[in-house]
Backbone as a printed PyTorch tensor [residue, N CA C, xyz], in Angstrom:
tensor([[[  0.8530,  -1.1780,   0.0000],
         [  0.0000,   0.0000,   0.0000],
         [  0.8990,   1.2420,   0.0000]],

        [[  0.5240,   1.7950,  -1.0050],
         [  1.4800,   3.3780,  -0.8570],
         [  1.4430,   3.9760,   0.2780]],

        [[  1.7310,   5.0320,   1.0370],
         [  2.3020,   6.1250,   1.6080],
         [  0.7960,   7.1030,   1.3620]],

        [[  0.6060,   7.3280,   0.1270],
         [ -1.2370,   8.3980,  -0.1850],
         [ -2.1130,   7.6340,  -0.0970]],

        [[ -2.2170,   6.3040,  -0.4110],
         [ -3.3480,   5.7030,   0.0150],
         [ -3.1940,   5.1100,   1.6930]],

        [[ -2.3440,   4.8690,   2.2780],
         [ -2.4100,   4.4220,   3.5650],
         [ -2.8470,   5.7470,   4.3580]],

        [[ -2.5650,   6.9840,   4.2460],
         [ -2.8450,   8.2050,   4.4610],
         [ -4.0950,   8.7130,   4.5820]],

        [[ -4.7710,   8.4340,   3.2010],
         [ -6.0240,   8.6280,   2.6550],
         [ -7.3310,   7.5000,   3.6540]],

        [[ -6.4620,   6.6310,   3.9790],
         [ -7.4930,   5.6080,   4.8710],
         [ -7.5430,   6.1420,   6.4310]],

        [[ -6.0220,   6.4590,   6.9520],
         [ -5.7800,   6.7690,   8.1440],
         [ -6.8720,   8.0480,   8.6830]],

        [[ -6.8110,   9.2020,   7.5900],
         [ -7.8640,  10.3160,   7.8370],
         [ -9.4820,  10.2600,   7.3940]],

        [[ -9.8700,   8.8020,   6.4520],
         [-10.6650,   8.5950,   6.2510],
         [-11.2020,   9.6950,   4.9320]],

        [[-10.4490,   9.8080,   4.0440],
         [-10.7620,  10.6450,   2.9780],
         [-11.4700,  10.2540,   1.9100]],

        [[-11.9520,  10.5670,   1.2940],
         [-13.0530,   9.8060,   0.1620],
         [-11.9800,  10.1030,  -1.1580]],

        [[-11.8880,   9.3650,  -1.7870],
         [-11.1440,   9.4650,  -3.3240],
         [-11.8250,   8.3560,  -4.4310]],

        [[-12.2260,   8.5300,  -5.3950],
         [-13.0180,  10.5560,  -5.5710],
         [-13.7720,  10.7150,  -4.7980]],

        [[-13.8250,  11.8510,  -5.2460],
         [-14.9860,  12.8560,  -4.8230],
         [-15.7450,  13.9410,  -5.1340]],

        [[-16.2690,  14.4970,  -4.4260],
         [-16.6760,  16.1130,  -5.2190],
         [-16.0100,  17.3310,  -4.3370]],

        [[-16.0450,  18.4670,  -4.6980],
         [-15.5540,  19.5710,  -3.8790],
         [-16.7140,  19.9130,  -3.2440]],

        [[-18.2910,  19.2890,  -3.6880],
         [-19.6930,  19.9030,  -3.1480],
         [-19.7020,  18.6840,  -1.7250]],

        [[-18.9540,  17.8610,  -2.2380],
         [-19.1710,  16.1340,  -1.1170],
         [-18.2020,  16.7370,   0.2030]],

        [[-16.8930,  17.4280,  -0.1060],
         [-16.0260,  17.4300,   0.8690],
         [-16.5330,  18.5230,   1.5950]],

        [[-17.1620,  19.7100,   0.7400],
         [-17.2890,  21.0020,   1.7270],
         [-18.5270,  20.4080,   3.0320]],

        [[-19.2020,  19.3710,   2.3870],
         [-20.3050,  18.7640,   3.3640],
         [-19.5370,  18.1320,   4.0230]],

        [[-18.7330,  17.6720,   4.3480],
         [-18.0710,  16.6800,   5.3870],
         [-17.0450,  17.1190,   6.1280]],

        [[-16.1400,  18.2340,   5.9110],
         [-15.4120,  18.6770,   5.7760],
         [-14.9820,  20.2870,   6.6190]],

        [[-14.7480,  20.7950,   7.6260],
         [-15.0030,  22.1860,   7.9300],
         [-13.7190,  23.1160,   6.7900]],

        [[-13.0670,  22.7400,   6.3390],
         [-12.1140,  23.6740,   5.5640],
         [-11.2300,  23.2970,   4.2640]],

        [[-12.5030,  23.8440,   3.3710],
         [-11.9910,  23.3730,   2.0320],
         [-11.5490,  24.8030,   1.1670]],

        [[-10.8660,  24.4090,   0.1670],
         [-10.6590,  26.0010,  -0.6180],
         [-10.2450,  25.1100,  -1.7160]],

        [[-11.0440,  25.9700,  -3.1910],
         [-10.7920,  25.7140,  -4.3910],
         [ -9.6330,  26.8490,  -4.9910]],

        [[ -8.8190,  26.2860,  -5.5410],
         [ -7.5150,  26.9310,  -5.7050],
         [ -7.6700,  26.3300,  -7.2310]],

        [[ -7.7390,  27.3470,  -8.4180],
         [ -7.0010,  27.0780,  -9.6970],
         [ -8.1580,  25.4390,  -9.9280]],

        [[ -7.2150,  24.1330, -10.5690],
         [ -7.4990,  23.2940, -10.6490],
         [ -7.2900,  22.1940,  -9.7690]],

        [[ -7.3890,  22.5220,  -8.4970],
         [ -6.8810,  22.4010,  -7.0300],
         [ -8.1430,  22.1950,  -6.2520]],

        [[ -7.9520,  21.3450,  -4.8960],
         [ -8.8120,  21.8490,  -3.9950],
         [ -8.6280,  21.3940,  -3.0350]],

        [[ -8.0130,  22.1880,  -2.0080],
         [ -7.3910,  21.9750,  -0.6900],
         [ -8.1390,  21.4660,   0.3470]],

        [[ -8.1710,  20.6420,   1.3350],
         [ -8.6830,  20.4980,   2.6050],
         [ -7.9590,  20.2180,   3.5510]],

        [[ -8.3620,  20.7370,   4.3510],
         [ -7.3110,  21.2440,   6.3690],
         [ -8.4190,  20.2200,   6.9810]],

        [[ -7.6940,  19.5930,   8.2470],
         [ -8.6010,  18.7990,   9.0780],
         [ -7.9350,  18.1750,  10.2120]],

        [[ -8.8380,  17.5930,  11.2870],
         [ -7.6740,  17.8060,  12.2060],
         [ -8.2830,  16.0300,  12.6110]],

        [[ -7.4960,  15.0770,  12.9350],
         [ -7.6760,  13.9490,  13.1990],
         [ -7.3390,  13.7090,  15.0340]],

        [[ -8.3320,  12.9460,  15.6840],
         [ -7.6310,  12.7430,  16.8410],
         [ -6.7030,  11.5860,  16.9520]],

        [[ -5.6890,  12.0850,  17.9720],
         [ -4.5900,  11.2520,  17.8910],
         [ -4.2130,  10.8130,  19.2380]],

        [[ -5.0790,  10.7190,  20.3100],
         [ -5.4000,  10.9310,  21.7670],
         [ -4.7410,  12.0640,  22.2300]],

        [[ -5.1520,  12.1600,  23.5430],
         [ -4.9600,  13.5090,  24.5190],
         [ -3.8770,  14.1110,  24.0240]],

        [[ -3.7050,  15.2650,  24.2770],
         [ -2.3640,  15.9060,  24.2160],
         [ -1.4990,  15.5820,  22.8680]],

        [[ -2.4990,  14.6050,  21.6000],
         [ -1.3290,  14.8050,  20.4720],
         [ -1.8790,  14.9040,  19.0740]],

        [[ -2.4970,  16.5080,  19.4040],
         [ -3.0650,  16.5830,  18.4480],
         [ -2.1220,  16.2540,  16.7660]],

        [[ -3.1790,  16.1310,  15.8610],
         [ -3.0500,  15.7160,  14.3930],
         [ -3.3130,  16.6130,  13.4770]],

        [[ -2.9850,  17.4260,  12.6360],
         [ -3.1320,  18.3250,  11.8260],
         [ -3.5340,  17.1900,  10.4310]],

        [[ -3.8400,  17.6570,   9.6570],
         [ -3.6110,  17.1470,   8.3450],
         [ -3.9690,  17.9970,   7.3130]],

        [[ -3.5450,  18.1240,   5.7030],
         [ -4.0110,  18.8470,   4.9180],
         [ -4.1060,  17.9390,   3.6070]],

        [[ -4.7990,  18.3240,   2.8070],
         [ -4.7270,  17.3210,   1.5660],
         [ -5.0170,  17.8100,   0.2050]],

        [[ -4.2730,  17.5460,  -0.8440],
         [ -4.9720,  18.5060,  -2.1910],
         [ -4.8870,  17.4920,  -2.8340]],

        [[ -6.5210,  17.8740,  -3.7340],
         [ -7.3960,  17.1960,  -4.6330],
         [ -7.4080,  17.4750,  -5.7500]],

        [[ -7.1970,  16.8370,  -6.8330],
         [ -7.0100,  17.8710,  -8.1730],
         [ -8.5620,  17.4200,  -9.3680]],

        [[ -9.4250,  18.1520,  -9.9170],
         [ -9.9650,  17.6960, -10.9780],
         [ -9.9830,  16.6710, -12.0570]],

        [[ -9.9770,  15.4800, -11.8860],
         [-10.4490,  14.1440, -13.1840],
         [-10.7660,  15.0460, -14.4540]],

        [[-11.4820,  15.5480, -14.7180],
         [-12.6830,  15.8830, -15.6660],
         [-12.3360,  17.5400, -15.6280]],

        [[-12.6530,  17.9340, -16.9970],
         [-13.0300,  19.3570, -17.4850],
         [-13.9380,  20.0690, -16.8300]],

        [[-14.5220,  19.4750, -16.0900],
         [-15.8480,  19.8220, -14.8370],
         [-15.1250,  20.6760, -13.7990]],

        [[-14.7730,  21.5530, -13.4170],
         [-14.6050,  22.3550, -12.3080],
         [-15.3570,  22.5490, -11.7670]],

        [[-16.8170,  22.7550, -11.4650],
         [-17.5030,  23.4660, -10.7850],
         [-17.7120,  22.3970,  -9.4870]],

        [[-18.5890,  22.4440,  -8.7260],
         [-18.8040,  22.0620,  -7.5150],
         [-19.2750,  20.2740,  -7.5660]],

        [[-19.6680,  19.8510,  -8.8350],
         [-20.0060,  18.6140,  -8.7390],
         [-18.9520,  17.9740, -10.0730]],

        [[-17.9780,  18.4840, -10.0480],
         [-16.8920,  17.6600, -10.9960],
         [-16.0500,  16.5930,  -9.8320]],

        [[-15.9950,  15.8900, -10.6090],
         [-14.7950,  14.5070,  -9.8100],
         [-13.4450,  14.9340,  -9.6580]],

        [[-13.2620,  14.9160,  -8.5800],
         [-11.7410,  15.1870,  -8.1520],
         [-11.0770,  13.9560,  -7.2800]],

        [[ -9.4400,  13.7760,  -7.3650],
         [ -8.9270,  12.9120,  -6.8270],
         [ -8.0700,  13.3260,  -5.7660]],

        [[ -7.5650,  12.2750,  -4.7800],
         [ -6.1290,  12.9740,  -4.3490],
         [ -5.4600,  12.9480,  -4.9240]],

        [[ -4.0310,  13.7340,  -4.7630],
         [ -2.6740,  14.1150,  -5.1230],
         [ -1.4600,  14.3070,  -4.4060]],

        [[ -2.2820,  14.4850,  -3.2260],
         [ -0.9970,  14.8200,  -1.5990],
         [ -2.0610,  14.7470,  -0.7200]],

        [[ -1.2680,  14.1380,   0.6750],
         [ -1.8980,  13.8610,   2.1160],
         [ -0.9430,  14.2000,   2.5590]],

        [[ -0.7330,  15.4910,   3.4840],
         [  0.3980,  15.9240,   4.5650],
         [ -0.3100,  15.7550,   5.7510]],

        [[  0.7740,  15.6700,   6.6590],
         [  0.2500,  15.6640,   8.1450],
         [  1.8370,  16.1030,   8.9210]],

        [[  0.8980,  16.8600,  10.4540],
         [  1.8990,  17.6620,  11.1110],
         [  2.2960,  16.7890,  12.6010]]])
């Protein structure tokens, strides 16, 4: 298992998706260009907290809010 998909399971990320699916699930998304970022914070017990961020890029000529997007990067702090 890769490194983005073991990632993608650990934070429980949907791939694909929509940018209309994540802003519903999601408290902090931002569409950037052909991009679309999401911030989120995972618990990691007491005292260790988990940051994470992740960018999604467009499948399809579809940009708008119900085009298919994939991952591309899963960071975490």
């Amino acid at each position: 298992m890769s490194r983005l998909t073991e990632r993608a399971k650990t934070y429980r990320l949907p791939n694909p998706s929509t940018p209309e699916d994540l802003e519903c699930r999601w408290s902090k998304t931002l569409k950037f260009g052909d991009k679309v970022l999401l911030a989120g914070h995972y618990y990691n017990g007491i005292g260790k907290p988990c940051y994470f961020g992740a960018v999604y890029e467009f499948l399809t000529d579809d940009t708008g809010c119900e085009g298919e997007i994939g991952i591309r990067e899963v960071y975490r702090s």
